[in-house]
Short mmCIF file of the C-alpha atoms (twelve columns), coordinates in Angstrom:
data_MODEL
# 
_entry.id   MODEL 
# 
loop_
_atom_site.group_PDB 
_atom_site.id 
_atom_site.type_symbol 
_atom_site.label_atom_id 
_atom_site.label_alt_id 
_atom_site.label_comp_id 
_atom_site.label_asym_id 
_atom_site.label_seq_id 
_atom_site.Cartn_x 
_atom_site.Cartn_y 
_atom_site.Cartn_z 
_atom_site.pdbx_PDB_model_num 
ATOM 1  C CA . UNK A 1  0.000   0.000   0.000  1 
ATOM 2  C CA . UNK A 2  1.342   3.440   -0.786 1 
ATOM 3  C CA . UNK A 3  1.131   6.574   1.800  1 
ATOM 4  C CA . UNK A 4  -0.271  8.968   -0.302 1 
ATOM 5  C CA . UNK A 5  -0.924  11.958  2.226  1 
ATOM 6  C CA . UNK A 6  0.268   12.821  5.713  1 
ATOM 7  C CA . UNK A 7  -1.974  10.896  8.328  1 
ATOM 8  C CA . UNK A 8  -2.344  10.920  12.025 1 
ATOM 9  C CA . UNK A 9  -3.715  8.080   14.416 1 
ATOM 10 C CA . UNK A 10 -3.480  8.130   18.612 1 
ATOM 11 C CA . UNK A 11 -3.050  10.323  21.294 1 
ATOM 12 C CA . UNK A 12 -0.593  11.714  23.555 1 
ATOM 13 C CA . UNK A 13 -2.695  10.171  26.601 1 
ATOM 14 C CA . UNK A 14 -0.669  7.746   28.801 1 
ATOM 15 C CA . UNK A 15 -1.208  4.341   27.891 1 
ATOM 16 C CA . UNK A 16 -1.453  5.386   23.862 1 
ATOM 17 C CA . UNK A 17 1.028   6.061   21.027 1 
ATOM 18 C CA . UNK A 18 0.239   9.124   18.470 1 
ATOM 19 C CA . UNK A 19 1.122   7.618   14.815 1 
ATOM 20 C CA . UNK A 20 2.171   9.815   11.979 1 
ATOM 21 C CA . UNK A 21 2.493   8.819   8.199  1 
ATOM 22 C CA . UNK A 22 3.589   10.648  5.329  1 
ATOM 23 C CA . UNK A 23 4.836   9.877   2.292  1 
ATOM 24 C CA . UNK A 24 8.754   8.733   1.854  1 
ATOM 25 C CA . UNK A 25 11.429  9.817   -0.227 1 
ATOM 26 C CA . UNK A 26 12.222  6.299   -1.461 1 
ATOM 27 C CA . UNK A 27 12.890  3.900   1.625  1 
ATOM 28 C CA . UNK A 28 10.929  3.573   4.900  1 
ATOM 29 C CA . UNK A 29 12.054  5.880   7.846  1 
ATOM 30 C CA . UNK A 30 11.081  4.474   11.323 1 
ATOM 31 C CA . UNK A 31 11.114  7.083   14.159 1 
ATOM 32 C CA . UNK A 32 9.935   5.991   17.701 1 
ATOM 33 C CA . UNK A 33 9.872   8.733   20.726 1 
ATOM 34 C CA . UNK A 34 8.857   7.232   24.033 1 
ATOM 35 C CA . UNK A 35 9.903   7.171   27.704 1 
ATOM 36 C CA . UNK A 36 10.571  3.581   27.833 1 
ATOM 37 C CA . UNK A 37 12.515  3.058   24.939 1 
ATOM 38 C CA . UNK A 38 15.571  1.574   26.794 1 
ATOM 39 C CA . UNK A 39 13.113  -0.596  28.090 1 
ATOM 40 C CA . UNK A 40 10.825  -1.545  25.190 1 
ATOM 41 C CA . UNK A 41 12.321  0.378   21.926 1 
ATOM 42 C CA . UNK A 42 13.384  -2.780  19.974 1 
ATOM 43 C CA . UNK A 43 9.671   -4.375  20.292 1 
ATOM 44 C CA . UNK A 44 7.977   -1.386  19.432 1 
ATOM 45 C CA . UNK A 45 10.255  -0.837  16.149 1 
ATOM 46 C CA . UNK A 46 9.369   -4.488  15.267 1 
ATOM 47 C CA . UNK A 47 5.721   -4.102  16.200 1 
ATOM 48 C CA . UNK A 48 5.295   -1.149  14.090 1 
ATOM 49 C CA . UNK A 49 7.614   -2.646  11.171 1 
ATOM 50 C CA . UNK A 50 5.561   -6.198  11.314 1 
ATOM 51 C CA . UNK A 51 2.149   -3.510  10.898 1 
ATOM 52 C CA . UNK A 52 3.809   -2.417  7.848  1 
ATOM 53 C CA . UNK A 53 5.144   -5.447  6.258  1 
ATOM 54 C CA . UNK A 54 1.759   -7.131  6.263  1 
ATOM 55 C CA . UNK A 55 0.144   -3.850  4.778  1 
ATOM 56 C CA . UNK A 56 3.090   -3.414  2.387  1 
ATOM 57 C CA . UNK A 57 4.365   -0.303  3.135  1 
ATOM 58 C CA . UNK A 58 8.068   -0.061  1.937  1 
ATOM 59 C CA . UNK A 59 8.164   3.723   1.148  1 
ATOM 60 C CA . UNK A 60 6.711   5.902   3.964  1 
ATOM 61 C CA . UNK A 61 8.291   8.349   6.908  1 
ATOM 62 C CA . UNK A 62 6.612   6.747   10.275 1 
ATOM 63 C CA . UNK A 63 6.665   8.804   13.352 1 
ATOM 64 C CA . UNK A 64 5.831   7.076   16.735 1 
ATOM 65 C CA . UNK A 65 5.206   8.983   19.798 1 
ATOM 66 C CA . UNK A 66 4.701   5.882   22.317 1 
ATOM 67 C CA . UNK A 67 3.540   6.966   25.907 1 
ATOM 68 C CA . UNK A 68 3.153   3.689   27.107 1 
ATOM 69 C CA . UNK A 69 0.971   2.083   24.901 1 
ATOM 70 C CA . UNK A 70 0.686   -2.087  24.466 1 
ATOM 71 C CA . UNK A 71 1.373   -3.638  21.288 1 
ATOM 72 C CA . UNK A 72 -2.640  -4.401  20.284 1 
ATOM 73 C CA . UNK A 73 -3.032  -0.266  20.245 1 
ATOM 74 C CA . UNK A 74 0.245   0.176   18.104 1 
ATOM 75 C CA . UNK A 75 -1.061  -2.133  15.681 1 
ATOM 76 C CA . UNK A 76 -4.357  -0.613  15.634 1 
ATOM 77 C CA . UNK A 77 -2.859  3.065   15.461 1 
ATOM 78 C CA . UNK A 78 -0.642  2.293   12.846 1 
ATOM 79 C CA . UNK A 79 -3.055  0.520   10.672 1 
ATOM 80 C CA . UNK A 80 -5.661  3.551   11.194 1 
ATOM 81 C CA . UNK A 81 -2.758  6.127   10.028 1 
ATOM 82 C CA . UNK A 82 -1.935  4.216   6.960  1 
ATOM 83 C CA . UNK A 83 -5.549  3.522   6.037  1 
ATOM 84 C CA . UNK A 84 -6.375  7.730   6.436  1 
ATOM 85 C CA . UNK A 85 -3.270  8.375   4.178  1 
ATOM 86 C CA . UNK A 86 -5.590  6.609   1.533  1 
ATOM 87 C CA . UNK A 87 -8.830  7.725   2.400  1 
ATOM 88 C CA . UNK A 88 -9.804  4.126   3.181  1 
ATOM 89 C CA . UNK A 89 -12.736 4.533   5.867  1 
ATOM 90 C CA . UNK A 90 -15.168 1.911   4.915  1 
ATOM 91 C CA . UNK A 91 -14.908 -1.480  5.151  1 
ATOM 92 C CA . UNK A 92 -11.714 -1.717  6.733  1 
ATOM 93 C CA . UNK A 93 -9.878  -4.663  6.595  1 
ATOM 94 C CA . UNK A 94 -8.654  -4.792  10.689 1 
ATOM 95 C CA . UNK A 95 -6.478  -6.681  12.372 1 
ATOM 96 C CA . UNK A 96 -6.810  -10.595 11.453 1 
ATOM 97 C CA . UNK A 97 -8.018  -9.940  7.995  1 
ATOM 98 C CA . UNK A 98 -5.085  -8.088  6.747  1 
ATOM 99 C CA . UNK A 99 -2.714  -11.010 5.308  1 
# 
């Protein structure tokens, strides 16, 4: 799937992660704020990345601004960003049904 516009998902409420897409400039740029990324950084890289393998994404600039959030609402917040970057609001595809 290719970002096509800028998107946002989440808050910055404690126990959620604010998810920001926009198009890339040829590759897929991962950046993760949180204040437990010593802690939990490498599993929230690969929860986001795993999100954006199965949706295809391999061009994109991904901004993560974790505050504490478990991996189900990642998921969720990154699939909502990437589905607003295409104006994709019916019928969405969630969770278990995307391959």
């Amino acid at each position: 799937m290719v970002v096509q516009k800028s998107a946002v998902a989440g808050t910055l409420e404690s126990s959620d992660a604010q998810v920001t897409v926009e198009p890339g400039s040829g590759t897929l740029e991962l950046i993760v704020e949180s204040n437990v990324i010593h802690q939990f950084g490498r599993q929230i890289r690969k929860t986001v990345l795993d999100v954006l393998e199965r949706l295809e994404v391999t061009d994109a600039k991904v901004v993560v601004v974790d505050k504490g959030a478990l991996d189900c609402t990642l998921k969720a917040r990154v699939e909502c960003a990437v589905y607003r970057s295409n104006d994709i609001t019916e019928t969405l595809p969630w969770g278990g049904a995307i391959k």
